[in-house]
N, C-alpha and C positions, 0 to 999 in steps of 0.2 A: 538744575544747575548744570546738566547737562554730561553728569557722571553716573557710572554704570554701576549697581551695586549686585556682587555675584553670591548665592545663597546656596550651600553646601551641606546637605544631610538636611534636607528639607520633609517635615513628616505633614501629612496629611491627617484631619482632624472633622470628622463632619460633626456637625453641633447641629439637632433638630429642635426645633420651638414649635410650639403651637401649643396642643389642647388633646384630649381623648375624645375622641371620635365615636360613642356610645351608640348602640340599637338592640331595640329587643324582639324578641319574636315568639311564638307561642306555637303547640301543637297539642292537641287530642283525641282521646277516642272516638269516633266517631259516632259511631250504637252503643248502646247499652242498654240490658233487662232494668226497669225497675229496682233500686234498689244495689244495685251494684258498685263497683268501684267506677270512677272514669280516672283511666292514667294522662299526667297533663306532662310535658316537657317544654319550660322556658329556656330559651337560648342567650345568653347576652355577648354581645361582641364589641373589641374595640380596637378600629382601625388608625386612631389618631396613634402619635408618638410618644404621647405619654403616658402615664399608667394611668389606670380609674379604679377608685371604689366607689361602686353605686349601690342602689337600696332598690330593692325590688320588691313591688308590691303585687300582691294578689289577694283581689275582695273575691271570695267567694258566695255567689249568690244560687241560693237554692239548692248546696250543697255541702257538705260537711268533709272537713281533713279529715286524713287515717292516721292517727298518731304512727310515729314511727316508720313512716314512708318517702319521708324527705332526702333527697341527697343532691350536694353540691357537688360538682365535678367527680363526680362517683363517691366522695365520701357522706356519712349518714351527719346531717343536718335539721335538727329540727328549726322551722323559724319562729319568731318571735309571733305569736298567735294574740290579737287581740277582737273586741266585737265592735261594729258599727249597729246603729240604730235605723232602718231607711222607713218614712212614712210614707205612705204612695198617697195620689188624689184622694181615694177613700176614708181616709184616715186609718186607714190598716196599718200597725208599724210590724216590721219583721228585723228581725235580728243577722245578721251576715258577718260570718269570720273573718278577718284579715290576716294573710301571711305576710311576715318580710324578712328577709334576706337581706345581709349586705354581703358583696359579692368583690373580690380584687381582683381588677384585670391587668393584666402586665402591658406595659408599652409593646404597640406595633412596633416592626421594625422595617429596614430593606429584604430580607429572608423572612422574614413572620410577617407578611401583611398584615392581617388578621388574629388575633386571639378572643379564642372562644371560650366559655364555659357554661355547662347546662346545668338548670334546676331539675327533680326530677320528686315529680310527687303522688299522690293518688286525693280523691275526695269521693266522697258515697255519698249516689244519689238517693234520694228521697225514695222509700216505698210509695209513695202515692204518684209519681211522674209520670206515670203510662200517657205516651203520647205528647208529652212536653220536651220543647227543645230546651236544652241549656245553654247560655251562652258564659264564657268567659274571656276576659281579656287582663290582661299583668301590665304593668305598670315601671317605667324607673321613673324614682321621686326624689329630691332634695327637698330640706328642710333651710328654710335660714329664717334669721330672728324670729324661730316660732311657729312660723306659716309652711306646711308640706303643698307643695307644687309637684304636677307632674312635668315631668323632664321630655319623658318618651310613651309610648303605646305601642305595646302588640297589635298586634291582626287578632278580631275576637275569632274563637273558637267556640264551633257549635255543636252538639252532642247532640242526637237523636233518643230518645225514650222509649224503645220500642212498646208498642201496645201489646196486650194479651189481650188473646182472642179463647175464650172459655166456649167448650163444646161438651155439651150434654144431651143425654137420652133419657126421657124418662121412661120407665116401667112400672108396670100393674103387678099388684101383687098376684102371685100365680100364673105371671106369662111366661111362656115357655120361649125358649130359641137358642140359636147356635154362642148366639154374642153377648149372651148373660153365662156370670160368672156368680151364683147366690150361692 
């Protein structure tokens, strides 16, 4: 109508919509003796604007948790530990732990791009590994009406097994020499 309307103590208001912006990411040891620990650290971040609780899974194959080794964002967490059944072609069934976490991520912001928080755990390999890679990969999952979905996927992570290499001498009864100790 061609009149001018003038606006006095005007505040500014930024309002964001969207969604949480979720990824997961994985790290471990690389080698390991038979038999040892392998230390794992999942990463989960989220870049969207709003906050996220997600559920992080971890099937542990070929390998066993160490009670008591779990922490979320530095404090001690144990996760809800349950088993899967896997049958391979063979008909061989093996048994495999699953860990899960649920995890709260705060909304990104303009100054927090990003909000991160780490899982941090250990699992013991098998005394029989010598020479076996391990693979593992972590999971975020949703459930709805019932049905668990994976959301996202790590980068698997693969463990070395180092071999032992067993070195013997045998001896005669009655042999002499510098390198026996009888």
């Amino acid at each position: 109508n061609g009149s001018k309307t003038a606006i006095q103590g005007t505040n500014l208001i930024k309002v964001y919509y969207g969604k949480a912006e979720t990824d997961i990411s994985k790290s471990g040891s690389a080698t390991v003796n038979a038999g040892e620990e392998i230390e794992y650290t999942i990463t989960v971040t989220n870049t969207g604007y709003m906050p996220a609780t997600v559920t992080v899974r971890d099937e542990l194959q070929g390998t066993t948790y160490v009670e008591g080794s779990a922490k979320v964002a530095g404090t001690s967490i144990e996760p809800t530990i349950t088993t899967k059944a896997i049958t391979d072609a063979e008909g061989n069934t093996t048994t495999h732990q699953v860990l899960t976490w649920t995890v709260e991520l705060e909304a990104a912001s303009d100054s927090t791009k990003e909000v991160t928080k780490t899982i941090k755990f250990k699992a013991k390999s098998p005394n029989d590994a010598f020479g076996k890679d391990i693979e593992n990969t972590a999971n975020i999952v949703e459930t709805v009406e019932g049905e668990t979905k994976v959301v996202d996927s790590s980068n698997k992570v693969t463990t070395d097994v180092n071999e032992v290499t067993v070195k013997y001498n045998e001896y005669v009864e009655g042999q002499k020499g510098s390198d026996l100790n009888i």
